[in-house]
Residue, then its C-alpha position, 0 to 999 in steps of 0.5 A: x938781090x942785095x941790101x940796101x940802105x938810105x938816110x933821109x933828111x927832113x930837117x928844114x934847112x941840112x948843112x952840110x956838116x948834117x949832110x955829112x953826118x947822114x953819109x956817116x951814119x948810112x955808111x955805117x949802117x951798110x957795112x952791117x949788110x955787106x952778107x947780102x952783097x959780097x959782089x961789091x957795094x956803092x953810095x951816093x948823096x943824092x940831094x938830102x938823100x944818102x943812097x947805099x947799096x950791096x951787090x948779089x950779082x946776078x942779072x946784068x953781072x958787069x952793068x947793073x951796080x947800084x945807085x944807079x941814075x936815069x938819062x938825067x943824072x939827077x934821079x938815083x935808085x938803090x933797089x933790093x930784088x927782082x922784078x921778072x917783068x922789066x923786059x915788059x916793062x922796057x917795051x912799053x916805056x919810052x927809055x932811055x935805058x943804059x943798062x939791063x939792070x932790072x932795078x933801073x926800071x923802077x927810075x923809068x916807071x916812077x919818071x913816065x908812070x908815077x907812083x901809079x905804075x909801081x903795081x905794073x912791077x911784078x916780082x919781089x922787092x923793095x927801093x928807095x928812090x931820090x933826086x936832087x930837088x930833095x925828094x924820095x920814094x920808097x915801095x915794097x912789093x905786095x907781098x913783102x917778099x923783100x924785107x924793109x925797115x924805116x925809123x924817123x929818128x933826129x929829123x931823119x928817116x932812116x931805111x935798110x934791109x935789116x934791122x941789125x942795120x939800124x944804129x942802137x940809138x935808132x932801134x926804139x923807133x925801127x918798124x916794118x915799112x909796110x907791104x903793098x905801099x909806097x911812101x913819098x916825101x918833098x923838099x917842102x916836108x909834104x909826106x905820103x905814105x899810101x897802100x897800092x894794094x891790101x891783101x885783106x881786101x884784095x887777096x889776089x896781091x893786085x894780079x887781075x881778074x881772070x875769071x869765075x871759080x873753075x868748076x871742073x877739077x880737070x880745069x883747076x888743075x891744068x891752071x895750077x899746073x901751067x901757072x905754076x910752070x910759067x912762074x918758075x920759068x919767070x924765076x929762072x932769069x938769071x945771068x948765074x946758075x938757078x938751083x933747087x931746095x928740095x926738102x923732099x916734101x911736095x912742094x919742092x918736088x914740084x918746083x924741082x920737076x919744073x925747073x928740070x923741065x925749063x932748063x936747058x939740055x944738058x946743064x946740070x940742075x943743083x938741089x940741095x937737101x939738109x938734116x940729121x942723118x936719115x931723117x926723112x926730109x933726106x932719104x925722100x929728097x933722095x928719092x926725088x933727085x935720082x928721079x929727076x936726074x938732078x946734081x944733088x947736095x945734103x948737108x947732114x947735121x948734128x945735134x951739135x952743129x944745130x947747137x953751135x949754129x942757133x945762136x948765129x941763126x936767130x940773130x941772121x933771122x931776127x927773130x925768136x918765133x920757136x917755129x920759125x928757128x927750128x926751120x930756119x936752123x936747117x935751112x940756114x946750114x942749108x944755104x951754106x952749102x948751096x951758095x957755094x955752088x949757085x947764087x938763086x935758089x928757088x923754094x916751095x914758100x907759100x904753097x901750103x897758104x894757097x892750098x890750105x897744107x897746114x895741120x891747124x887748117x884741118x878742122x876749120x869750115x869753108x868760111x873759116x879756111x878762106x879767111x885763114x888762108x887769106x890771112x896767111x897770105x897777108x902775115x908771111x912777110x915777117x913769118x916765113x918769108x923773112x925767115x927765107x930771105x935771112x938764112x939765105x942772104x946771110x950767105x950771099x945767096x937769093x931765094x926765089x917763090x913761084x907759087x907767090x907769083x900774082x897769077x899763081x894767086x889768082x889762080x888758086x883764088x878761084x879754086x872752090x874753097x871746097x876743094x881745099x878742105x882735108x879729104x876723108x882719107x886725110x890728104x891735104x893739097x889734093x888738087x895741087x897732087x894730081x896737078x902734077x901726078x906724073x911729074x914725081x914719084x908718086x911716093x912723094x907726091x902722096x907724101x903726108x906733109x911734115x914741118x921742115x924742122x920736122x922732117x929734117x931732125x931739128x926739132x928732135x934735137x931742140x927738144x933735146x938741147x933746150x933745158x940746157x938754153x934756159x935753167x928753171x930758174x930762168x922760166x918765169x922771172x926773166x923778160x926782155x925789154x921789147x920783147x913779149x913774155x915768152x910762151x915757152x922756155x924755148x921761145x926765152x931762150x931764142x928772146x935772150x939771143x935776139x935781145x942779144x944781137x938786137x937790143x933796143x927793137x920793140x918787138x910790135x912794130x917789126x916781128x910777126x907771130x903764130x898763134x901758138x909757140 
């Protein structure tokens, strides 16, 4: 895990005064992204490509600092990310390898398989590849669990992790690089830019096929369960300590009952929980912890500390969707407290999207929930999931997502859409519940779902702070410039602290949002 930034230069003929220019500017736009990689930063200009790079230590601690170069020395990657397969992936390409860097598969992939073997990496990701015949590629993972930004600006493409990275004058033309794609360009000015996989069209995220609808729940259930497991073992590779977020819901429960499982005898499994003082996210985050034997941490709060703490939490998330900040706030002071005791933490992100858990689900028809749920899917790159990876890599810390592995996907894929519709008793996610009926107190697995923000409290103490954010006057006549009208007076409080930090992003071409505020 890390951040990563390049600088491009599509001009026809670069001077070295413009190269040294491109270094500059990727240099400056890496010192804004040294939260994402306190273990250490490096660059290199690689052709007409400035590569940089920091560094979350976690797997191959002492030799996988970054760019890192293929046997040749003329081809370099910077990569953002995991991919939990390159054990795999070594044993079918011909190497050589000289590290256990997971990220100098990417070099191997793109030299033996091309861009055709960027859908054989399974995990999440995002790089920027370059050599020094003037080419470069850039990919993201399917989903777009790791974030990427790119801006064409000067005759240079400019590509980063975040979008406080981009320099001011850059913001205007910053936009999502999209996910599931990979983006090509040569010395001669040839571009290509080309989907690997489009989750409208192929919801599995790119995962094979692996069968028909199951059509028994007993079947159902034992795929859930054993993908689930496989994929949290997957996400346990790690040369440092793994933990848990445990908001108490079932979500996290269950990835906390399986982590417990894989981990090995006798070595302390850390979860940690966060909201007001006896909010119902803590008393049942309690519950599960003392059940599983886990080293549990809170992180209790006040309204105040929510208060203090909002402004720096829109500007790490980069974004002022009122859903997203109330939950962000608690994770953010959550994962403050978690990266001082481990770097990887694993989450319940994308449980609720597989397995219809969300309240505006609950009156949809089967054809209406399959395209929803698929939609969700599609939309959490710039939703949920950069509100997951910015609190926690605004404190050196990686989130890690079993339940949006491509197999967990599949799975659940083949579940009849059926059975994914609320129950007459009003449950939700009833198949993934009995999936794991034993593995939790059966309190908490037949717990009804709250939004973390309000489980935890923060959504109490936003209502009750929020008209202090933005006067009356304020409600209708002010606007940001790239930013859409606000739909609430909280929503234009969390505008004026993004326009703030982020002054100059056009909204549209970077930030998703719910229907409703």
């Amino acid at each position: 895990m890390c951040g990563i930034a390049a600088v491009h230069d599509l001009s026809d003929h670069p001077d070295a005064d413009r190269l040294r220019a491109s270094r500059a500017i990727g240099e400056d736009m890496l010192s804004r992204l040294h939260h994402r990689g306190p273990d250490g930063h490096g660059s290199r200009l690689v052709g007409r490509t400035w590569l940089g790079h920091t560094r979350l230590s976690i797997v191959d601690l002492d030799g996988g600092t970054q760019p890192l170069a293929d046997e040749t020395g003329r081809r370099w990657v910077v990569a953002n990310g995991e991919i939990y397969n390159h054990g795999d992936l070594r044993e079918r390409l011909p190497g050589p390898f000289s590290t256990d860097s997971d990220s100098e598969v990417v070099l191997h992939v793109l030299g033996t398989l091309g861009t055709d073997g960027i859908h054989d990496m399974r995990g999440m990701w995002a790089f920027a590849v370059a050599d020094e015949d003037g080419r470069v590629w850039l990919g993201r993972d399917p989903l777009g669990v790791k974030p990427l930004y790119w801006a064409r600006y000067d005759e240079r493409v400019l590509v980063a992790s975040e979008l406080a990275a981009f320099p001011p004058e850059a913001r205007p033309h910053v936009e999502e690089f999209p996910t599931g794609h990979f983006w090509t360009a040569t010395l001669a000015g040839d571009q290509h830019l080309e989907a690997y996989v489009d989750l409208h069209e192929d919801p599995l995220g790119g995962a094979e096929e692996i069968g028909p609808d199951f059509t028994s729940r007993e079947a159902a259930q034992q795929a859930v369960r054993e993908t689930l497991v496989t994929a949290v073992r997957e996400r346990m590779m790690a040369d440092v300590p793994v933990g848990v977020f445990l908001s108490g819901g079932l979500d996290s429960s269950v990835v906390a009952a399986i982590l417990a499982r894989e981990s090995q005898p006798g070595s302390a499994v850390h979860s940690f929980a966060a909201g007001t003082p006896d909010s119902p996210d803590l008393v049942a985050a309690r519950v599960v912890a003392e059940a599983l034997g886990l080293e549990h941490h809170e992180r209790v709060y006040t309204d105040e500390d929510v208060v203090e703490a909002l402004p720096t939490v829109v500007a790490a998330t980069e974004s002022y969707e009122p859903s997203l900040i109330r939950s962000a706030v608690p994770n953010y002071l959550l994962s403050e407290m978690a990266a001082q005791h481990v770097k990887v933490v694993l989450t319940g992100e994308g449980a609720d999207e597989l397995f219809a858990g969300y309240h505006h689900l609950r009156e949809l028809d089967e054809e209406s929930l399959r395209d929803a749920l698929i939609d969700g899917v599609a939309t959490l790159h710039h939703l949920n999931l950069q509100r997951c990876d910015r609190v926690t890599m605004a404190h050196g810390l990686e989130a890690r997502v079993p339940f949006l592995s491509r197999d967990m996907l599949a799975v659940a894929s083949r579940i009849p859409i059926e059975w994914k519709l609320l129950g007459e008793d009003g449950q939700e996610k009833r198949l993934l519940r009995e999936a794991f009926s034993g593995w939790i107190p059966d309190e908490i697995l037949w717990r009804r779902k709250a939004q973390f923000g309000d489980g935890s409290g923060t959504a109490d103490a936003m209502d009750r702070v929020v008209d202090s954010l933005v006067p009356d006057a304020d409600w209708s006549a002010v606007r940001f410039e790239g930013l859409p009208p606000a739909r609430t007076r909280e929503e234009l409080a969390y505008q004026r602290i993004f326009s703030e930090a982020l002054g100059g992003i056009n909204a549209e071409q970077v930030l998703g949002r719910f229907a409703t505020a």
